[in-house]
C-alpha positions in Angstrom: 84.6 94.3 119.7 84.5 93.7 123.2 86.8 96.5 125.3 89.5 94.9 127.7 88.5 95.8 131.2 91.4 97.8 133.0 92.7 95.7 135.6 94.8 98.4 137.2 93.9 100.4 140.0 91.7 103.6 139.7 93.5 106.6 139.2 93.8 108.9 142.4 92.4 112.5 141.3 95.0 114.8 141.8 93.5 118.4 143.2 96.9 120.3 143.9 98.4 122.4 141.4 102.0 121.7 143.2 101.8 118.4 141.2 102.5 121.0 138.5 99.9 120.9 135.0 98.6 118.2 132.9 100.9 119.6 130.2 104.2 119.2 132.3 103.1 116.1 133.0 102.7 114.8 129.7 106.3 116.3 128.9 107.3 114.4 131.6 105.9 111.4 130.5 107.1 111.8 127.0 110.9 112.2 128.1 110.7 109.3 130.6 113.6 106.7 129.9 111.3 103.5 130.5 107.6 102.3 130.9 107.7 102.9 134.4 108.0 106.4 134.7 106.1 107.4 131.0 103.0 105.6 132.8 103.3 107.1 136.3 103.6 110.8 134.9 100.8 110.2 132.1 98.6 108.8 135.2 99.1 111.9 137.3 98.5 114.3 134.4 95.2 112.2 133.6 94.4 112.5 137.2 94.3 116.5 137.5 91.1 117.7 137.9 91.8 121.4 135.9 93.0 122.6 133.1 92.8 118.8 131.3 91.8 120.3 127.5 91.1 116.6 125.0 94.1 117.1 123.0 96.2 116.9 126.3 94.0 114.1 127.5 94.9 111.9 124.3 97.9 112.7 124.5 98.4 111.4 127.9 96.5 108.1 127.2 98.7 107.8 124.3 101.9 107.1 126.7 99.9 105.5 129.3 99.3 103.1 126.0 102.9 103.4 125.3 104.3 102.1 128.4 102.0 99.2 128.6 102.8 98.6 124.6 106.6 97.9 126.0 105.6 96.0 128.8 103.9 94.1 126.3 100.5 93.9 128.0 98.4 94.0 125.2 94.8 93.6 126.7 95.2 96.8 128.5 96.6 98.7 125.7 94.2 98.3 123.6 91.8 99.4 126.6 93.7 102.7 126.4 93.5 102.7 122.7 89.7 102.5 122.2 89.3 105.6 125.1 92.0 107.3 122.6 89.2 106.5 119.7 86.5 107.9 122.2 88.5 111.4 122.4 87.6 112.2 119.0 91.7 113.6 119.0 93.7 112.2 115.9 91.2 109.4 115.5 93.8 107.9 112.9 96.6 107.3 115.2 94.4 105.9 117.6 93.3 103.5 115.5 96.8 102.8 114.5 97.4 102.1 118.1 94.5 99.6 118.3 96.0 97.9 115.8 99.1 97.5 116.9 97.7 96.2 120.4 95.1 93.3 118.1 98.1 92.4 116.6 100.5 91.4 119.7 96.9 89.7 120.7 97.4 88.0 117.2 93.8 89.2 116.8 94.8 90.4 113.1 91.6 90.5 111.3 90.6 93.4 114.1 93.9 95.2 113.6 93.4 94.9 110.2 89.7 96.3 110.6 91.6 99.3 112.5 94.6 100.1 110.3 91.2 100.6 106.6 89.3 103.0 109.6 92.6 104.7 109.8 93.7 104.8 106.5 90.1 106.6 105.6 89.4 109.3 108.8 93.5 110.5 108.7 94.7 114.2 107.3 96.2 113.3 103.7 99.8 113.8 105.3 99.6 110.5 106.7 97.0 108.6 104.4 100.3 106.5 102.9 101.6 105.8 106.4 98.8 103.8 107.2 97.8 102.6 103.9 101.1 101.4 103.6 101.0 99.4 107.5 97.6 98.2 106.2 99.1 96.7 103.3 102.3 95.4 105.0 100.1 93.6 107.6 98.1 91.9 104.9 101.5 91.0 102.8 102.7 89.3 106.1 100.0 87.8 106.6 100.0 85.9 103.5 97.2 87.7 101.8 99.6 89.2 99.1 96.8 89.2 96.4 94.7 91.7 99.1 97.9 93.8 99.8 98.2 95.0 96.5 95.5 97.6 96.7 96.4 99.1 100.2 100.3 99.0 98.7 99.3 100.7 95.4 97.2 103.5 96.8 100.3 104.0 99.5 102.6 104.6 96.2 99.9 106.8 95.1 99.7 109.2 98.0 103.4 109.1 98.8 105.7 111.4 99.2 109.6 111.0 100.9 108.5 107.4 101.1 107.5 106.4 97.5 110.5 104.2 96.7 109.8 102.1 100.0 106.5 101.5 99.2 106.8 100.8 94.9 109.3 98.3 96.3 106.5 96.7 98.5 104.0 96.7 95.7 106.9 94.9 93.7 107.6 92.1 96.7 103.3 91.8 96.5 103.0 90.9 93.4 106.0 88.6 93.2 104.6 86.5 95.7 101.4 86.4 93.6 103.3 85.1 90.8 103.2 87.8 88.7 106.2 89.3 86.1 108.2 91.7 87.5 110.9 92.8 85.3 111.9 96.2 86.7 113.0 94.4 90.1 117.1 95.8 90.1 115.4 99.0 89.3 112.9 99.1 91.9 115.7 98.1 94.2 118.8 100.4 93.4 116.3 103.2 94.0 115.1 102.1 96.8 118.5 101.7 97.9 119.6 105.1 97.0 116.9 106.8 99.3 116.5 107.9 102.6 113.8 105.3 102.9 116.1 102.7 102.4 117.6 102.6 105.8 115.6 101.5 109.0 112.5 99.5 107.5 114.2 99.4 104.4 117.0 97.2 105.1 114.0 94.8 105.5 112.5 95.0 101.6 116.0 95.4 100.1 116.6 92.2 102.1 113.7 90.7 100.7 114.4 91.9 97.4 117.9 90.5 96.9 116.3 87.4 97.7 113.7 87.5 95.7 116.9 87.8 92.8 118.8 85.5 94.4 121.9 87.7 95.6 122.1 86.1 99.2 125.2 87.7 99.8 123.4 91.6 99.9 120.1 89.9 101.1 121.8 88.6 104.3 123.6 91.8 104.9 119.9 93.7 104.6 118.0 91.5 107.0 121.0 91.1 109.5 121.4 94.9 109.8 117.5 95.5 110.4 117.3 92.8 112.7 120.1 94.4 115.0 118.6 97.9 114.4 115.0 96.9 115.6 116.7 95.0 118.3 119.0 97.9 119.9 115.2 100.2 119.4 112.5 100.8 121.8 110.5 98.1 122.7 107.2 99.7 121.5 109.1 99.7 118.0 109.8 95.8 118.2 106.4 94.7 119.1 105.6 96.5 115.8 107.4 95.0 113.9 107.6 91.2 115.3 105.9 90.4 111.7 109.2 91.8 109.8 111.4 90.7 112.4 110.0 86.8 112.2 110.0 86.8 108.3 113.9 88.4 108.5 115.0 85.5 110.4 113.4 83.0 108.7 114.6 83.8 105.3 118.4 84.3 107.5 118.0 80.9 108.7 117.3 79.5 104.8 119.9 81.1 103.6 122.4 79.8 106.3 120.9 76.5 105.5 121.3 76.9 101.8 125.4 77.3 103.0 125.2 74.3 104.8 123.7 72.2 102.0 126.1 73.8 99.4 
């Protein structure tokens, strides 16, 4: 994998301790209300020359990768990304990152590649998060059949997030043409849980259509599709996959209204 060649300018080293610490600075950056300002405090903590420990150094690269992630300059980002890999620091999320960046390149099989590193080098506490992107990414894709084992080892490691992902698993192998007969079940609990709002409006969505209640289904997918859209930008370039698919199956169902 070839790395994108920054294109900004280099960073000015920062030698005065008025400028305050690299740790300020990356609260600064943190709390920043747009791109902007998350990038020009993440460059001036990455620019003093004491006190700069890895953690804090990943952690600054991570919102410099933020703010160009909402700017939506992709090539850059995942620049940033592959330094966050170099750190060593939470190699997981960093590879998380990379992905995210391959995919608004639509370069999916190397975010794909990126989410089965992550999925193996992360802390169990997060082995179904990214098991469970892994497996979404494929699904969307249309490589259900290869989702199912990324999916199934997500329910397996689960926690909070169990229903949301035995619901996925469910959606995978329907669109492999498989028998499912405990879909209402699958559904009412997924429903019933925490997980079900946020990303979850998006699989009970699915769901309901899947069953054919287009009444609930439409509700589901036009809920999630204003949530992502009120959310950060970083949050809607992650989920452009699940935002395209939600309005597809809105537009078939309006046209299903039209026709009836």
């Amino acid at each position: 994998m070839q790395r994108a060649v920054l294109t900004e300018a280099p960073m000015t080293r920062i030698r005065s301790e008025a400028d305050g610490t690299p740790e300020l600075m990356l609260e600064k950056a943190t709390l920043a209300r747009d791109s902007e300002g998350r990038a020009k405090y993440a460059r001036r903590g990455l620019g003093l020359t004491g006190g700069l420990d890895p953690t804090t150094r990943a952690m600054l690269l991570r919102q410099l990768y933020l703010s160009h992630i909402e700017s939506r300059r992709f090539e850059v980002a995942l620049s940033i990304a592959l330094e966050m890999v170099d750190t060593g620091v939470m190699p997981d999320v960093a590879h998380q990152d990379a992905a995210r960046a391959c995919l608004g390149l639509e370069r999916r099989q190397e975010a794909i590649e990126h989410l089965r590193i992550a999925s193996r080098v992360s802390p169990p506490s997060r082995r179904a998060f990214h098991l469970w992107t892994l497996g979404s990414v494929l699904y969307l894709a249309g490589q259900e059949r290869h989702s199912l084992g990324p999916l199934s080892r997500a329910v397996r490691w689960g926690t909070n997030d169990k229903p949301l992902y035995q619901a996925q698993v469910v959606l995978a192998q329907l669109a492999c043409g498989e028998t499912v007969t405990n879909v209402s079940e699958v559904r009412e609990r997924l429903a019933d849980s925490a997980c079900g709002r946020g990303y979850g409006q998006f699989v009970l969505g699915e769901l309901a259509f899947c069953e054919g209640d287009f009444a609930a289904s439409e509700a589901y997918l036009s809920a999630f599709v204003e949530r992502t859209g009120r959310g950060r930008i970083a949050q809607q370039v992650a989920l452009e996959g699940e935002l395209r698919r939600a309005r597809d199956l809105l537009g078939r169902m309006a046209e299903k209204r039209r026709l009836a």
